[in-house]
C-alpha positions as CSV (number, residue, x, y, z in Angstrom):
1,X,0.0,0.0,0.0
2,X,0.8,3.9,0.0
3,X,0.3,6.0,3.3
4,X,-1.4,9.6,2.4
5,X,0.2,12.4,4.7
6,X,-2.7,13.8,5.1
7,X,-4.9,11.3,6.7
8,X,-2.4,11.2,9.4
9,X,-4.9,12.1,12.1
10,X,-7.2,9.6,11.0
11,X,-4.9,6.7,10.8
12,X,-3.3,7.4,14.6
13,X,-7.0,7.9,16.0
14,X,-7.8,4.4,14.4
15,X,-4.9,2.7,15.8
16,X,-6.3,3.5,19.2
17,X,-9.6,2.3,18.4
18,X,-7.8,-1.0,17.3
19,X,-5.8,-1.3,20.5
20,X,-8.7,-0.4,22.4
21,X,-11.4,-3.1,20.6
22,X,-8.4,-5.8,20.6
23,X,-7.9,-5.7,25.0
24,X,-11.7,-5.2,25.1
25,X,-12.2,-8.5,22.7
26,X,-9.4,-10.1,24.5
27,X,-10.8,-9.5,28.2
28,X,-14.5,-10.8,27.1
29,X,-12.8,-13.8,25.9
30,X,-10.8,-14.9,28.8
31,X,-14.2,-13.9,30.8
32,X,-16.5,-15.8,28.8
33,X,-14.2,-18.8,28.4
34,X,-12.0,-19.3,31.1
35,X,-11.3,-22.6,30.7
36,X,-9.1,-22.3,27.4
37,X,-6.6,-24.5,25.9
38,X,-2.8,-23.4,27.2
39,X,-2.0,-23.0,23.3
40,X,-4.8,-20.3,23.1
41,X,-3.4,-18.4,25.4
42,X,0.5,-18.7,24.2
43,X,-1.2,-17.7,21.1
44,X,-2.7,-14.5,22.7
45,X,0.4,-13.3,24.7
46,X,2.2,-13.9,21.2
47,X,0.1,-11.1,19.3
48,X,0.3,-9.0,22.3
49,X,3.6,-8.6,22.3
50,X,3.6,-8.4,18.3
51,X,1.1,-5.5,19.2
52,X,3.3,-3.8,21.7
53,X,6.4,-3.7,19.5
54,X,4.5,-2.1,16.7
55,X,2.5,0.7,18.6
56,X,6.0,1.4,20.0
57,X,8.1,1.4,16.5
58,X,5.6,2.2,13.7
59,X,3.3,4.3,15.3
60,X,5.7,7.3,16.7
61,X,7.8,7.0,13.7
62,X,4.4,7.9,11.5
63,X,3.7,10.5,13.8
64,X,7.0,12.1,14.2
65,X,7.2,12.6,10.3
66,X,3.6,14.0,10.2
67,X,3.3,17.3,11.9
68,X,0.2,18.6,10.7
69,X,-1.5,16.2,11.8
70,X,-2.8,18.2,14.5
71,X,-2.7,21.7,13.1
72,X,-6.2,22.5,14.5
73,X,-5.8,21.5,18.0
74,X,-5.2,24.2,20.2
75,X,-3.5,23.6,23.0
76,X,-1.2,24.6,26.0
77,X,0.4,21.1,26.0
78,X,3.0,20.3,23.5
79,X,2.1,18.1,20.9
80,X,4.6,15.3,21.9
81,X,3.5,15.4,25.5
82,X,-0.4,14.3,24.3
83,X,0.7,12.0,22.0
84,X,2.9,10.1,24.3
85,X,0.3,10.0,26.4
86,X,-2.2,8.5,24.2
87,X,0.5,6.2,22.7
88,X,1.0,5.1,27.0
89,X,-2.1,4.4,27.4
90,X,-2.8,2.6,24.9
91,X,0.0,0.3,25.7
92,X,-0.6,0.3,29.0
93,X,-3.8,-1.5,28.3
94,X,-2.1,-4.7,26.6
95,X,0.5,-4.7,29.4
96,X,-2.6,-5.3,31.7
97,X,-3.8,-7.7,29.2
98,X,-0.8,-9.6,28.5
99,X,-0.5,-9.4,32.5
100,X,-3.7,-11.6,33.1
101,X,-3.1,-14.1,30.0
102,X,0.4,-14.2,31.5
103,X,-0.8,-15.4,34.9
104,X,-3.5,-17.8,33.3
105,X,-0.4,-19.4,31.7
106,X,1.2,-19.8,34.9
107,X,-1.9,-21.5,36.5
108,X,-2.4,-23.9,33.3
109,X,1.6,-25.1,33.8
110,X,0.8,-25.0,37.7
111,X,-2.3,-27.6,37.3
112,X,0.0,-29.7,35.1
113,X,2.2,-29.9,38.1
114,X,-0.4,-30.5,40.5
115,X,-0.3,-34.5,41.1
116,X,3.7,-34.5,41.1
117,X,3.9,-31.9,44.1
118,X,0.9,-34.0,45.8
119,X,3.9,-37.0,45.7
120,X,6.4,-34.6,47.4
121,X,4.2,-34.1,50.5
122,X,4.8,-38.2,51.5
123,X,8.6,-37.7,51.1
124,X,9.4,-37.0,55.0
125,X,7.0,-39.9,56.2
126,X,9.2,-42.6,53.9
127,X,12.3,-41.8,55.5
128,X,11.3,-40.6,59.2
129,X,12.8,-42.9,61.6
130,X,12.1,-45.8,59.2
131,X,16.5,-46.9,59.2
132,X,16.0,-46.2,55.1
133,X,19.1,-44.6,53.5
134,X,18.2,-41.1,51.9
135,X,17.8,-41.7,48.3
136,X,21.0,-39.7,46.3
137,X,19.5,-40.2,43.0
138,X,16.9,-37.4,41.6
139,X,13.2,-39.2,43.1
140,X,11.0,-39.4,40.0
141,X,8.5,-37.0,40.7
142,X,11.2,-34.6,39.7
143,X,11.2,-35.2,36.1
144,X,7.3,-35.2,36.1
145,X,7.5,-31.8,37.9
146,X,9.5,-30.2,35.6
147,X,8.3,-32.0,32.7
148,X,4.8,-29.5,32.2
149,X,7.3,-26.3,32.1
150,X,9.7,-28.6,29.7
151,X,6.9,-29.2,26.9
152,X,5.8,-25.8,27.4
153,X,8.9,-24.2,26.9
154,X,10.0,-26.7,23.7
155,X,6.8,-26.1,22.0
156,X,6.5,-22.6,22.4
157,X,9.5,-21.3,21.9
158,X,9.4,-19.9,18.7
């Protein structure tokens, strides 16, 4: 495509609108369906930070080259001090966003872990005053505690 100079204004009040629809849609969906698959929400924190790094490259580059974009506001504030603001809030709303899908990542590795650490609470009991020799070896809950952060972090990776 080709960018017109003088739709400036138009294009920057859109990309708010975007950012702001995208956390609004994003925020329904993890209310409405809370129960989603842990790839859905990789997925999700994925395009936020795709977002993120956009809004912070493209969109002050665009706007630093396009000075008339506000030539009818009148205003005691400079025009770089109310467009950074905009620009921080708007990315301020996806770091809340990617905050919550963050921790709901967290939880879904957690559950995965869940039946291993219910093994490590019996540990003490085996060996307490029992004449057993302390195992030296790596107990195999280990491997399926770590193993839920393992696939996670081999699968999504990229």
């Amino acid at each position: 495509g080709f960018y017109l100079h003088c739709l400036c204004h138009k294009f920057f009040k859109l990309a708010l609108q975007v950012v702001k629809r995208y956390c609004h849609w994003l925020e329904t969906k993890l209310e409405t369906m809370p129960s989603l698959q842990l790839a859905h929400y990789t997925y999700m924190f994925y395009d936020i930070n795709l977002f993120e790094k956009k809004i912070n490259y493209v969109l002050p580059n665009i706007i630093s080259q396009n000075t008339q974009m506000v030539s009818n506001i009148t205003s005691d504030l400079p025009l770089s001090t109310i467009i950074e603001s905009l620009l921080t809030y708007s990315v301020d709303m996806l770091h809340k966003t990617k905050a919550k899908i963050e921790g709901l990542i967290i939880k879904k590795i957690s559950e995965a872990s869940y039946n291993e650490l219910q093994n490590i609470v019996t540990i003490p009991r085996q060996y307490r005053l029992t004449g057993k020799i302390v195992q030296n070896k790596p107990m195999p809950y280990a491997m399926g505690l770590i193993n839920p952060v393992s696939i996670y972090y081999t699968t999504y990776q990229k």
